[in-house]
mmCIF file of the N, C-alpha and C atoms, coordinates in Angstrom:
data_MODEL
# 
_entry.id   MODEL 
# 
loop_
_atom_site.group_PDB 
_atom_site.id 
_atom_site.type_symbol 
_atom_site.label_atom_id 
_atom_site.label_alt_id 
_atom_site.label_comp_id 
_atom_site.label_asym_id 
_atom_site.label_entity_id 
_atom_site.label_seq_id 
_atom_site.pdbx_PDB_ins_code 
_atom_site.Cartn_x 
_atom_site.Cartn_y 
_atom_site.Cartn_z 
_atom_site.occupancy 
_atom_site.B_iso_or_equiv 
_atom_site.pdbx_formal_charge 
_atom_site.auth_seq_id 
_atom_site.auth_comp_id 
_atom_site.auth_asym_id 
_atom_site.auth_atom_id 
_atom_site.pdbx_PDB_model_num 
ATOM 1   N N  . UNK A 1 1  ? 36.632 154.732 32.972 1.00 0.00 ? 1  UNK A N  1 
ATOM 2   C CA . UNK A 1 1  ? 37.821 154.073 32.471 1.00 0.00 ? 1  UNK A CA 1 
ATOM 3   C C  . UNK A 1 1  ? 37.770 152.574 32.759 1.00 0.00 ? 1  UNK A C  1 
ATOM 4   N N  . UNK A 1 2  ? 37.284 152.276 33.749 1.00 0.00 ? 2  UNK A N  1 
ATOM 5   C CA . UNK A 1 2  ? 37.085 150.384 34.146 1.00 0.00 ? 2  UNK A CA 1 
ATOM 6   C C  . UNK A 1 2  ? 36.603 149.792 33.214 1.00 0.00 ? 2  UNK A C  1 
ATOM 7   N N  . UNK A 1 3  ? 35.171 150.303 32.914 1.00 0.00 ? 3  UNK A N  1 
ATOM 8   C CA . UNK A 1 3  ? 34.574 149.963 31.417 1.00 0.00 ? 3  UNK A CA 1 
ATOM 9   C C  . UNK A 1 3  ? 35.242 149.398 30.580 1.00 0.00 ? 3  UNK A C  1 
ATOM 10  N N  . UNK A 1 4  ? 36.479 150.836 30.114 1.00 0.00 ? 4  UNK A N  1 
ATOM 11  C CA . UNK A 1 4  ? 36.956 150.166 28.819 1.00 0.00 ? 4  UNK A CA 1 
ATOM 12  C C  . UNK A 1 4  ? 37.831 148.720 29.135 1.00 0.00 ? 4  UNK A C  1 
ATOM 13  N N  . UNK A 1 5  ? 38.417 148.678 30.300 1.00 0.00 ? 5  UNK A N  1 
ATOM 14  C CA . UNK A 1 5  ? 39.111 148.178 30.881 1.00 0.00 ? 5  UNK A CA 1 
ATOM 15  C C  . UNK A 1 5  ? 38.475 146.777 30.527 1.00 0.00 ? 5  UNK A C  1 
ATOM 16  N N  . UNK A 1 6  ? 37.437 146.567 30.902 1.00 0.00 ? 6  UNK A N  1 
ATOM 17  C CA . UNK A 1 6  ? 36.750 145.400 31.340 1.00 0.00 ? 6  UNK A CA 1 
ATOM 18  C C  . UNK A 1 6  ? 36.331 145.145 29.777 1.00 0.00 ? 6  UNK A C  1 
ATOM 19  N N  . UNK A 1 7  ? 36.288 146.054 28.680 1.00 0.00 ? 7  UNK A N  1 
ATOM 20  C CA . UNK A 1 7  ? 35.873 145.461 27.297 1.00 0.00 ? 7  UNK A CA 1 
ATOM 21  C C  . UNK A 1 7  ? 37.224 145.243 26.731 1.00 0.00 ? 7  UNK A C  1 
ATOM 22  N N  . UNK A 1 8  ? 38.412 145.619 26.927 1.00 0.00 ? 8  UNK A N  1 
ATOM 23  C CA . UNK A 1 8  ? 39.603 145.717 26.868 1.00 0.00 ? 8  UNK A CA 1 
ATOM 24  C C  . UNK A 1 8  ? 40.048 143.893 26.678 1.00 0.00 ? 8  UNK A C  1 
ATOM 25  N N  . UNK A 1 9  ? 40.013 144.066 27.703 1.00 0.00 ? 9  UNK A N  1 
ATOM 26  C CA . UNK A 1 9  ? 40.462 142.220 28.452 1.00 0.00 ? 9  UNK A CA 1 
ATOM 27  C C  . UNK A 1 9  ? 39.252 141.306 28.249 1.00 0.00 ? 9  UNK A C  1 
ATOM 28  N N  . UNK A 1 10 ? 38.260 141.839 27.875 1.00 0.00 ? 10 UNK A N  1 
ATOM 29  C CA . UNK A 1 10 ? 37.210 140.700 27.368 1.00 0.00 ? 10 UNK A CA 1 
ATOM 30  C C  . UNK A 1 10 ? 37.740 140.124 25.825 1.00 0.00 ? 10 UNK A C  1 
ATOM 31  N N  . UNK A 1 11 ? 37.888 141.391 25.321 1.00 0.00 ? 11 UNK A N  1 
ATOM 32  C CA . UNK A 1 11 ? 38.105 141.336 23.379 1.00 0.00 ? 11 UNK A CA 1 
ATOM 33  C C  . UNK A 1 11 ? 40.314 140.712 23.593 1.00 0.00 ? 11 UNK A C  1 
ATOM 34  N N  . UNK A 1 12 ? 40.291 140.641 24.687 1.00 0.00 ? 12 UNK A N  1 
ATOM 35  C CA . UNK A 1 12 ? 41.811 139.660 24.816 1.00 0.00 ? 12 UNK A CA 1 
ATOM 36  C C  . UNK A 1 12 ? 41.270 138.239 25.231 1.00 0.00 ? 12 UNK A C  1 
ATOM 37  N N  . UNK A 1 13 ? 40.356 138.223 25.976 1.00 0.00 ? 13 UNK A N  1 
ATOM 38  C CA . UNK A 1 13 ? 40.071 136.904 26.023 1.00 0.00 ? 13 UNK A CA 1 
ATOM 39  C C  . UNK A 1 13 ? 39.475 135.882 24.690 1.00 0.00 ? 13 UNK A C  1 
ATOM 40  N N  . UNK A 1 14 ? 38.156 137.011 24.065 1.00 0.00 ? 14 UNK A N  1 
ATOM 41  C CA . UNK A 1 14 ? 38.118 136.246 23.030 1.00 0.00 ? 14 UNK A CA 1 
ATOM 42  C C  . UNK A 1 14 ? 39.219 136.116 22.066 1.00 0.00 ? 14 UNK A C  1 
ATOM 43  N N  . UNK A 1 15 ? 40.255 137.080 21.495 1.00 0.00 ? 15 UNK A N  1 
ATOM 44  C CA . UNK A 1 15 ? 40.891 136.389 20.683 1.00 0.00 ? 15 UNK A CA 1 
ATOM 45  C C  . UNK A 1 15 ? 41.531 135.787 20.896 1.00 0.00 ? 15 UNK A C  1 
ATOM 46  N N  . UNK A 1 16 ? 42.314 135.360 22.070 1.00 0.00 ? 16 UNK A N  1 
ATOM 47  C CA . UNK A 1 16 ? 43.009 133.935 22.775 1.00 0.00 ? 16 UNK A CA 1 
ATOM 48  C C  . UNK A 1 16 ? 41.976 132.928 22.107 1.00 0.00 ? 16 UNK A C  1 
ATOM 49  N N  . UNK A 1 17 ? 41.160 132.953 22.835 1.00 0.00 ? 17 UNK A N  1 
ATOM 50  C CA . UNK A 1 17 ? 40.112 131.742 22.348 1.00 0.00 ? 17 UNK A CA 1 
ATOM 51  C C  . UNK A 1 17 ? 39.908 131.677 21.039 1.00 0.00 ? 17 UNK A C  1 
ATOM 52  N N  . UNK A 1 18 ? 39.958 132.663 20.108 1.00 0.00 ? 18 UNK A N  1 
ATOM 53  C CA . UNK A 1 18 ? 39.260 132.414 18.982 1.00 0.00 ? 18 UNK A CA 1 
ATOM 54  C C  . UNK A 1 18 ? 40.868 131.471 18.471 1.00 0.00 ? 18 UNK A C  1 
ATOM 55  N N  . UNK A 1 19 ? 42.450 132.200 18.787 1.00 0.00 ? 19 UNK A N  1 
ATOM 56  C CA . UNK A 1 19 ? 43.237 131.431 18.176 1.00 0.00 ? 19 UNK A CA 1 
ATOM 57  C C  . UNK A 1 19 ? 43.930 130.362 18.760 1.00 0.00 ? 19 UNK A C  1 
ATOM 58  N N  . UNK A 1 20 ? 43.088 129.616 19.958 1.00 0.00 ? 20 UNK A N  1 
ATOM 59  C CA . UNK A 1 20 ? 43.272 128.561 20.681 1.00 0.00 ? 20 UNK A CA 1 
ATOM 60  C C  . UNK A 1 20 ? 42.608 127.226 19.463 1.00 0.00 ? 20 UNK A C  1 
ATOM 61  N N  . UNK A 1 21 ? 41.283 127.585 19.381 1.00 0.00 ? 21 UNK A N  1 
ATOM 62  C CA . UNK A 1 21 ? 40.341 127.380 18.353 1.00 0.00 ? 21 UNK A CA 1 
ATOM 63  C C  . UNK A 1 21 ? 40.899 126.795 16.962 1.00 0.00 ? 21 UNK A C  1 
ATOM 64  N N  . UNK A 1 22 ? 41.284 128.068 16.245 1.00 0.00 ? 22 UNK A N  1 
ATOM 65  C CA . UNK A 1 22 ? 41.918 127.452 14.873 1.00 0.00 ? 22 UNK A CA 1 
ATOM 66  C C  . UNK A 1 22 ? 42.991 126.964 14.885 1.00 0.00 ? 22 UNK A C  1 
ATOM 67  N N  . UNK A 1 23 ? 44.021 126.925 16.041 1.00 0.00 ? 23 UNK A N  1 
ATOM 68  C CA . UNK A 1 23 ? 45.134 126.533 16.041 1.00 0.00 ? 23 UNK A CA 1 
ATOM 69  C C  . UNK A 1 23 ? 44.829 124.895 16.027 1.00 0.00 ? 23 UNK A C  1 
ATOM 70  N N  . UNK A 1 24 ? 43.746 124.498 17.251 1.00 0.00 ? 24 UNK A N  1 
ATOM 71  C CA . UNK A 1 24 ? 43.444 123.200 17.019 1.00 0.00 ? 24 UNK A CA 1 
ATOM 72  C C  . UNK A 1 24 ? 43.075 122.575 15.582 1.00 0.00 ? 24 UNK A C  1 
ATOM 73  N N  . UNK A 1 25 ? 42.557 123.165 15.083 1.00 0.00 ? 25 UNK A N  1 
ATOM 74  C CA . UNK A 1 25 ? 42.127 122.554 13.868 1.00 0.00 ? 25 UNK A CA 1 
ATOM 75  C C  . UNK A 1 25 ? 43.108 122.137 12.718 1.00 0.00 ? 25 UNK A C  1 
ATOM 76  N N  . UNK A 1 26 ? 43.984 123.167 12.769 1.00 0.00 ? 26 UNK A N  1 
ATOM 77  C CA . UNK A 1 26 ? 45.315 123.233 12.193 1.00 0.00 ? 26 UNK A CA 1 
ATOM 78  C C  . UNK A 1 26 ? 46.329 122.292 12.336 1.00 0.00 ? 26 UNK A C  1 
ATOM 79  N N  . UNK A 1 27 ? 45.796 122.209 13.703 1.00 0.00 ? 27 UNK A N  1 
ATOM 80  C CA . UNK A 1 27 ? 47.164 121.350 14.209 1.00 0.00 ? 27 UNK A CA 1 
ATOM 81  C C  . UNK A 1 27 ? 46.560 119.649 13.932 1.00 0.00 ? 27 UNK A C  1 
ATOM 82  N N  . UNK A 1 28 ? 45.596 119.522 14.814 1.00 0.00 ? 28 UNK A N  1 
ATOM 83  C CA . UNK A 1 28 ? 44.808 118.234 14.867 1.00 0.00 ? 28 UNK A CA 1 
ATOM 84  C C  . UNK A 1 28 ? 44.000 117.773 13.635 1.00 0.00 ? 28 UNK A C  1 
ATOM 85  N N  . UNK A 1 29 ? 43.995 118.764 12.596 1.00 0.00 ? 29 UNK A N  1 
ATOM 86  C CA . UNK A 1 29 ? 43.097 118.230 11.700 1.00 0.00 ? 29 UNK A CA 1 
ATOM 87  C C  . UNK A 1 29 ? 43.484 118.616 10.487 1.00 0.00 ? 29 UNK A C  1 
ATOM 88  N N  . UNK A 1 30 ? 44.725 119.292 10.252 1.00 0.00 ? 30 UNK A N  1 
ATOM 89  C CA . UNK A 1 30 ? 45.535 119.650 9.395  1.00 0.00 ? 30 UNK A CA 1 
ATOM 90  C C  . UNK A 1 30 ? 44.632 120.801 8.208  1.00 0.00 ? 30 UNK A C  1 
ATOM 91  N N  . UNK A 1 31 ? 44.007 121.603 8.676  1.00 0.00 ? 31 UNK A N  1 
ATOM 92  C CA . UNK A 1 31 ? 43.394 122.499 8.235  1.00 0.00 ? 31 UNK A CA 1 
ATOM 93  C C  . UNK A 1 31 ? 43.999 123.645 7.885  1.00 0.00 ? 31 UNK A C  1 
ATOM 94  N N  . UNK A 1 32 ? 44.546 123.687 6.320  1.00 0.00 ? 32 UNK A N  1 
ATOM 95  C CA . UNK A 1 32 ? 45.412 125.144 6.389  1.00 0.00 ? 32 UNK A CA 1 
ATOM 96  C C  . UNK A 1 32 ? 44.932 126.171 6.413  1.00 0.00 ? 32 UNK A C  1 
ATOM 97  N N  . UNK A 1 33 ? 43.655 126.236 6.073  1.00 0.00 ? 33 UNK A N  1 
ATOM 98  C CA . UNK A 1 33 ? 43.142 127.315 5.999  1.00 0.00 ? 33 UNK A CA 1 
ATOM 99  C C  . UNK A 1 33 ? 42.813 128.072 7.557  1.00 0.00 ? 33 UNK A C  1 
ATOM 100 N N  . UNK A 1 34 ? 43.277 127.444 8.797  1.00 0.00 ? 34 UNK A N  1 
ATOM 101 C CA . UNK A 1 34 ? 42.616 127.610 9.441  1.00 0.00 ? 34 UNK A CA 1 
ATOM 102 C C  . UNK A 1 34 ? 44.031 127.996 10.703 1.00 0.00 ? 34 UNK A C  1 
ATOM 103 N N  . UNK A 1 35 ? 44.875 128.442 9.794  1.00 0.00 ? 35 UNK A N  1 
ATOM 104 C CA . UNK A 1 35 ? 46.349 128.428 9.989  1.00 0.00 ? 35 UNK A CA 1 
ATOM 105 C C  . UNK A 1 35 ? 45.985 129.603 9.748  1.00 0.00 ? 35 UNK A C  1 
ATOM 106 N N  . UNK A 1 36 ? 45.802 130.324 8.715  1.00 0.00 ? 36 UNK A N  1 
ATOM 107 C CA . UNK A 1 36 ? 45.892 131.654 8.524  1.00 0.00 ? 36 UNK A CA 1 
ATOM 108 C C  . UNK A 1 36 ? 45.097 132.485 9.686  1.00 0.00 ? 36 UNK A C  1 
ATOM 109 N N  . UNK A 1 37 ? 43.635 132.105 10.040 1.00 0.00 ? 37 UNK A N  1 
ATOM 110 C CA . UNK A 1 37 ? 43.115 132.501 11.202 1.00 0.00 ? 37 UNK A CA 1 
ATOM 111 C C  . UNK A 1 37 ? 43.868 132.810 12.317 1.00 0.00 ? 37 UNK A C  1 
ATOM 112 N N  . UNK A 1 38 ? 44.445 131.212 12.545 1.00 0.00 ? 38 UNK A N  1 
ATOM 113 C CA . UNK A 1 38 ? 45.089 131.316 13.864 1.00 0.00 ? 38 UNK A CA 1 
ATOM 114 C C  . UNK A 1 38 ? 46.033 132.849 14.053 1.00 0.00 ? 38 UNK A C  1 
ATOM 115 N N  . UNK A 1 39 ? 47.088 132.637 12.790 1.00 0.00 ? 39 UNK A N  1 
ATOM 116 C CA . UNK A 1 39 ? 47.460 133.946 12.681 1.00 0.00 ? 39 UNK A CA 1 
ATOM 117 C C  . UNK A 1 39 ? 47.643 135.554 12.898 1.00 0.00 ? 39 UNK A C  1 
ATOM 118 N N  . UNK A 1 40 ? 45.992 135.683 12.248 1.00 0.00 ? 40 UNK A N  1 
ATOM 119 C CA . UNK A 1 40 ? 44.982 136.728 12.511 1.00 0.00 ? 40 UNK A CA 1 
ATOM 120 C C  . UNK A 1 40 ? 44.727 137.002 14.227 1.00 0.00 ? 40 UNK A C  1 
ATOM 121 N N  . UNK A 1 41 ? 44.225 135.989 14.605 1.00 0.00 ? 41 UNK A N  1 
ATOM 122 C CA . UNK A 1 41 ? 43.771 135.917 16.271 1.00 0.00 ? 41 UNK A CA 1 
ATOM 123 C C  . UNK A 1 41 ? 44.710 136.608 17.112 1.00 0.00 ? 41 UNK A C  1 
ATOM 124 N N  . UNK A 1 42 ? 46.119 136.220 16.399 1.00 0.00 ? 42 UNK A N  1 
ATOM 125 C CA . UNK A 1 42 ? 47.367 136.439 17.384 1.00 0.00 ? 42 UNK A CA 1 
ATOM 126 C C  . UNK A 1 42 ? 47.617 137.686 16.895 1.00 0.00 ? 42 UNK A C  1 
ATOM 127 N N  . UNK A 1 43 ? 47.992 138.191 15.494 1.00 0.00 ? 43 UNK A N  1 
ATOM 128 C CA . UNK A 1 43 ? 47.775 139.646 15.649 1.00 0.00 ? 43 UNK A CA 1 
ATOM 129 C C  . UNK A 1 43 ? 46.967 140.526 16.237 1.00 0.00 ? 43 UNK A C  1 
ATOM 130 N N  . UNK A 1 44 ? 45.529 140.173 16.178 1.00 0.00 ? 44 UNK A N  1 
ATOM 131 C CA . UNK A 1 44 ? 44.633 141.121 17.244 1.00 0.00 ? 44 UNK A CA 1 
ATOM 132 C C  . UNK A 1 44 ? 44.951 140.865 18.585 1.00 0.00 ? 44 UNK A C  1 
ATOM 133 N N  . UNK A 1 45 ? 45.561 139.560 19.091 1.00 0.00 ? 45 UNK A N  1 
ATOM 134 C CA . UNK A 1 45 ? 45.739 139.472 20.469 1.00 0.00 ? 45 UNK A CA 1 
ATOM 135 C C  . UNK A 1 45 ? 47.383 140.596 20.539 1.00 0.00 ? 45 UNK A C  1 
ATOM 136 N N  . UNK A 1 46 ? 47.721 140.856 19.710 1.00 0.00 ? 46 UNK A N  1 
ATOM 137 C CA . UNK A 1 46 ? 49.310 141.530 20.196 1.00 0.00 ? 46 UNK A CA 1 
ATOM 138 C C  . UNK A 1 46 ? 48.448 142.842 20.031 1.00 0.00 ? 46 UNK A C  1 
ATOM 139 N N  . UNK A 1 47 ? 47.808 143.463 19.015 1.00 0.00 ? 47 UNK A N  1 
ATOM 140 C CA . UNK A 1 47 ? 46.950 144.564 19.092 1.00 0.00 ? 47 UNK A CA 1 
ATOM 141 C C  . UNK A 1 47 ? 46.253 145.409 20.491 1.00 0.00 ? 47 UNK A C  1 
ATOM 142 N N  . UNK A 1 48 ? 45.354 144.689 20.565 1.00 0.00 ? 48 UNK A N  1 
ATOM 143 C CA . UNK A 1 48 ? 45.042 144.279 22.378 1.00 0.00 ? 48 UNK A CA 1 
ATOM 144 C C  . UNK A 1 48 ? 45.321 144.269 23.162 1.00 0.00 ? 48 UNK A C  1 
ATOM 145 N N  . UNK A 1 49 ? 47.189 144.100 23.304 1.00 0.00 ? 49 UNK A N  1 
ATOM 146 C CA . UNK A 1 49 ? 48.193 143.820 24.621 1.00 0.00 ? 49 UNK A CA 1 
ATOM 147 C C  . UNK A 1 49 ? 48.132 144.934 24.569 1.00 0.00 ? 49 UNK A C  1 
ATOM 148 N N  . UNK A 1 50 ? 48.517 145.643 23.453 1.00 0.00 ? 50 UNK A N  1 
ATOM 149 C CA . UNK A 1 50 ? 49.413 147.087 23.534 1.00 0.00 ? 50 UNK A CA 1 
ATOM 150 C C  . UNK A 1 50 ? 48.298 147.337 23.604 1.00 0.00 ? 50 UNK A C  1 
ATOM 151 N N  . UNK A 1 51 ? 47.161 147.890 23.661 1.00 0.00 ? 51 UNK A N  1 
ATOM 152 C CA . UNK A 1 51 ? 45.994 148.394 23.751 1.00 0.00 ? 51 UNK A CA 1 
ATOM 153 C C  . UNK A 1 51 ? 45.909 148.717 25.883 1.00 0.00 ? 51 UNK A C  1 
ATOM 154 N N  . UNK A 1 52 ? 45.861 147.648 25.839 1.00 0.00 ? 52 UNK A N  1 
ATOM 155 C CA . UNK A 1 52 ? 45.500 147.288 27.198 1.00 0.00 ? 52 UNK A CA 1 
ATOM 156 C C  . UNK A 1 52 ? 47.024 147.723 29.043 1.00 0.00 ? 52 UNK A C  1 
ATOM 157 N N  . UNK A 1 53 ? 48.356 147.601 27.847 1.00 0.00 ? 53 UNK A N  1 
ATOM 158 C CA . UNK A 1 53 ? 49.598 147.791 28.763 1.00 0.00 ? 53 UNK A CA 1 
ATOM 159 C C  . UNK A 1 53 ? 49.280 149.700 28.387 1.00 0.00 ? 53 UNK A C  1 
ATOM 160 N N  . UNK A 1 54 ? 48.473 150.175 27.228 1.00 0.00 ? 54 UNK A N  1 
ATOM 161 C CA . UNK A 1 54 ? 48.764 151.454 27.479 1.00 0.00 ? 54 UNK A CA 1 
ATOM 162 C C  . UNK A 1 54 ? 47.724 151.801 28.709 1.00 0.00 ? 54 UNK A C  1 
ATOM 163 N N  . UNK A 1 55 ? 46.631 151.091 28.680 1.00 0.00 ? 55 UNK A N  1 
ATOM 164 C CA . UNK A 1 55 ? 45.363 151.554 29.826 1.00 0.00 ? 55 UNK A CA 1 
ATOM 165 C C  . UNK A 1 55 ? 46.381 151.418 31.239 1.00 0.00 ? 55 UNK A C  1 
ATOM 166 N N  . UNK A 1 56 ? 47.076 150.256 31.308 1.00 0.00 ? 56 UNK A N  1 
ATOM 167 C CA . UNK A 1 56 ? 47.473 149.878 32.362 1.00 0.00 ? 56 UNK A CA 1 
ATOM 168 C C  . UNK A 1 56 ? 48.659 151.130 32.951 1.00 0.00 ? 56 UNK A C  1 
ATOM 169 N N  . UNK A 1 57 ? 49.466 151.775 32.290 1.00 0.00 ? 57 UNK A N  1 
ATOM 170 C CA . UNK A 1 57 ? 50.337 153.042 32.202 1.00 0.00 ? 57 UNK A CA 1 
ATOM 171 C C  . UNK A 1 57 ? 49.590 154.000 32.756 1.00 0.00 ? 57 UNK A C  1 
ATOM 172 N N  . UNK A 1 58 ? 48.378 154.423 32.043 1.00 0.00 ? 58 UNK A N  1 
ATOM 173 C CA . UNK A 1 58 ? 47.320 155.632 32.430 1.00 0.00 ? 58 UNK A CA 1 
ATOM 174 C C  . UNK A 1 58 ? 46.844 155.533 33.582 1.00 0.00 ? 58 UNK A C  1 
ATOM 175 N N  . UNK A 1 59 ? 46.398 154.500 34.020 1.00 0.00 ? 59 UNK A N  1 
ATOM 176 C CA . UNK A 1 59 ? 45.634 154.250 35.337 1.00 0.00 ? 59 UNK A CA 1 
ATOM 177 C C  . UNK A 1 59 ? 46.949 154.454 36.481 1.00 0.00 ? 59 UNK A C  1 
ATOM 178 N N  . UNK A 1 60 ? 48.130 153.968 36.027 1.00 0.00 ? 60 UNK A N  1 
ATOM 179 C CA . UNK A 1 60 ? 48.943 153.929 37.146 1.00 0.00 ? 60 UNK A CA 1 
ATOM 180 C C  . UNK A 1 60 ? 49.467 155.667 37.767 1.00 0.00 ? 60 UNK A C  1 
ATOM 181 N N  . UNK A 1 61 ? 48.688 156.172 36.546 1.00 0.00 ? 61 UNK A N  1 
ATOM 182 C CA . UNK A 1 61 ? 49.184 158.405 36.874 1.00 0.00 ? 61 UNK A CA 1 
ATOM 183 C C  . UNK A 1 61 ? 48.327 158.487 38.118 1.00 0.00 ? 61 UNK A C  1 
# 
């Protein structure tokens, strides 16, 4: 179960980063297209939470 744990919160770290990333571009460089990404990033990062608060529930049995 750590495993998943540990691929869990990796695939949360990258999509933080990935929509840290396009957000800059968006923001600083007025890239719309890169708005929609950001987007994306943050849905897989809310994906992920709940992914990860359910591991966190299980482990606590």
């Amino acid at each position: 179960m750590v495993k998943n744990n540990i691929m869990t919160t990796d695939k949360i770290r990258e999509a933080f980063e990935a929509y840290i990333e396009e957000n800059e571009k968006f923001v600083e460089k007025g890239n719309k297209a890169a708005a929609g990404r950001a987007r994306k990033a943050l849905m897989e990062l809310a994906k992920l939470c709940k992914v990860r608060r359910a591991e966190i529930l299980e482990e606590k049995k």
